[in-house]
N, C-alpha and C positions, 0 to 999 in steps of 0.2 A: 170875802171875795177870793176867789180861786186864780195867780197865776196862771195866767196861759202863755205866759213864755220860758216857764221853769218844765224840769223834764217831769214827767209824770212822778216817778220815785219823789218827789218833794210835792206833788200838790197834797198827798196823805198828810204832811206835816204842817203845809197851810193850814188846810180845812179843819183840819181840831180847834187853831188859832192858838193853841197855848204852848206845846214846845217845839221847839227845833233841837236840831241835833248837829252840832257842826264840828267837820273830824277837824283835828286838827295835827295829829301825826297819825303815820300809817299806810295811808291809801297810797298805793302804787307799789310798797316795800317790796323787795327781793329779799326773800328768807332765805340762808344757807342751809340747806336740809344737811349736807355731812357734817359741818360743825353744829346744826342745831339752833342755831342761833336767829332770832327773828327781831323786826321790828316790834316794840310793844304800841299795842292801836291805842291813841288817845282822843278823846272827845269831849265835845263843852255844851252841856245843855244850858238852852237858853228860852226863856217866853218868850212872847210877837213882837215885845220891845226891845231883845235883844240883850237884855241884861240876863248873866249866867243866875243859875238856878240852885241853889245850893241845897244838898240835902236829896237829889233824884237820885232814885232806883237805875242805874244801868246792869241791863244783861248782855252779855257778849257772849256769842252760839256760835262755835265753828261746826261745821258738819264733820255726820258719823262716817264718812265713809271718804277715798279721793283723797285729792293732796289736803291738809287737814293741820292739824297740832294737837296738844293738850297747853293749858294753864299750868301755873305751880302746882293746884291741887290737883291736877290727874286728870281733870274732867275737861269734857267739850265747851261748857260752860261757866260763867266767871260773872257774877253779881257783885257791883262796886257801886258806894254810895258816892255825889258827887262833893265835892270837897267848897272851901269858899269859895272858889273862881266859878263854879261850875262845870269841873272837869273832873270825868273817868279815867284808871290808865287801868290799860287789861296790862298787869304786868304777870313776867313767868310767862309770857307764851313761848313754844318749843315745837316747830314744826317736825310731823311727820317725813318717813322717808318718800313719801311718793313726791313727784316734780306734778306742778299745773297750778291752774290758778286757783286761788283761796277765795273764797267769800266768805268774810267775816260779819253776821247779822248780829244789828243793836237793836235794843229798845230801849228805849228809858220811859219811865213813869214817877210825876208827883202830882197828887191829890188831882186824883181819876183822870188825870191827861196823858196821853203815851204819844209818843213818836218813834220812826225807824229810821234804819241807816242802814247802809252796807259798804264795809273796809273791803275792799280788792285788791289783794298782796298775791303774790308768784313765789311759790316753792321751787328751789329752782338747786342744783349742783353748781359753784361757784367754782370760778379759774381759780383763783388764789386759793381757796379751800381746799383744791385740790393738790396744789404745791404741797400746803399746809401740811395735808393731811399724809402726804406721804416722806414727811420728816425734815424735807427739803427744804431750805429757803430760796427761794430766786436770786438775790444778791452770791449764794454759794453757787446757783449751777453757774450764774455770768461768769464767777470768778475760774469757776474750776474748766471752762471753754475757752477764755481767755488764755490760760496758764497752757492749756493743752495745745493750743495751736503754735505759742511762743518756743514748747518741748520739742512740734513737731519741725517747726521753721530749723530749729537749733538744730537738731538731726540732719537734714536735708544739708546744710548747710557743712556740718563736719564730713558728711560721708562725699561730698564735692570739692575736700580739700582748703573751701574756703577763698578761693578763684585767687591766690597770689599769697601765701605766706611761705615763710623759707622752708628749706626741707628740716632745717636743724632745731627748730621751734619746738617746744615743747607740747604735747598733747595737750584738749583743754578738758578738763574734769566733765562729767556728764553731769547735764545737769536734772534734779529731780524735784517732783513736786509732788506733797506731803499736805493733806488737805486735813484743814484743824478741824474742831468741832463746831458743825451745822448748828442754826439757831432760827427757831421757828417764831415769828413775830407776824404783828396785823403787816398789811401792805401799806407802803407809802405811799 
């Protein structure tokens, strides 16, 4: 019996009657393309009973061409047998430079049954990678805009005399700010 209130992409997975395919991390991910960095897509085959599947064939196919990645081994594509639980992880994925969205196509197969899937992840330019990437921490720009307005208040301040100090007062040293060394870290 074929669902008719599942979306079409699952009644394929019905009608076989013997695997499904259910992600379980991945789907939705935002990849950093300048740091390179992606979610790895995981998934749990299972038969009609629902119990994982141990031992399937999964293949994970990103396309040749668009926003994209490669695997550890280089390739568009990445065959992983499913372990006891009955779960795949496409590990090593490394998105491409291009920004858009990713379709990521599964299959699995064990003894002649197949099912598919599709992981939907977004390559994308991230704020904080951006910081990242150009040496910067956020915590140092806060600090060093902070200190700069504190230099510039102080300025303003000496060159107005200071609204009431004596004339016989001693000067007060200028003050300077001397910015340590920047440290590039994930975001809090």
């Amino acid at each position: 019996m074929v669902c008719q209130l599942c979306p079409p992409s699952a009644w394929a997975q019905e009608a076989g009657g013997q695997l499904n395919i259910v992600i379980v991390d991945g789907d939705g991910a935002i990849n950093n393309i300048r740091q390179r960095t992606a979610r790895e897509p995981i998934v749990q085959v299972e038969d009609q009973n629902h119990k994982p599947i141990a031992g399937a064939a999964v293949v994970f196919l990103l396309p040749d061409q668009g926003a994209s990645g490669v695997f550890a081994n280089g390739s568009h594509t990445l065959t992983v047998m499913t372990d006891a639980q009955g779960r795949a992880v496409a590990h090593g994925l490394k998105p491409n430079g291009v920004q858009g969205k990713l379709q990521i196509h599964v299959t699995a197969s064990h003894q002649g049954q197949t099912a598919t899937a599709t992981i939907s992840q977004t390559n994308a330019v991230s704020a904080a990678g951006g910081a990242a990437a150009a040496g910067v921490s956020a915590k140092l720009i806060a600090i060093l805009a902070i200190a700069g307005a504190a230099v510039a208040g102080g300025v303003v301040a000496a060159t107005r005399g200071g609204g009431g100090g004596s004339p016989t007062a001693p000067p007060t040293p200028p003050t300077t700010v001397t910015p340590g060394t920047g440290t590039v870290g994930a975001p809090h």
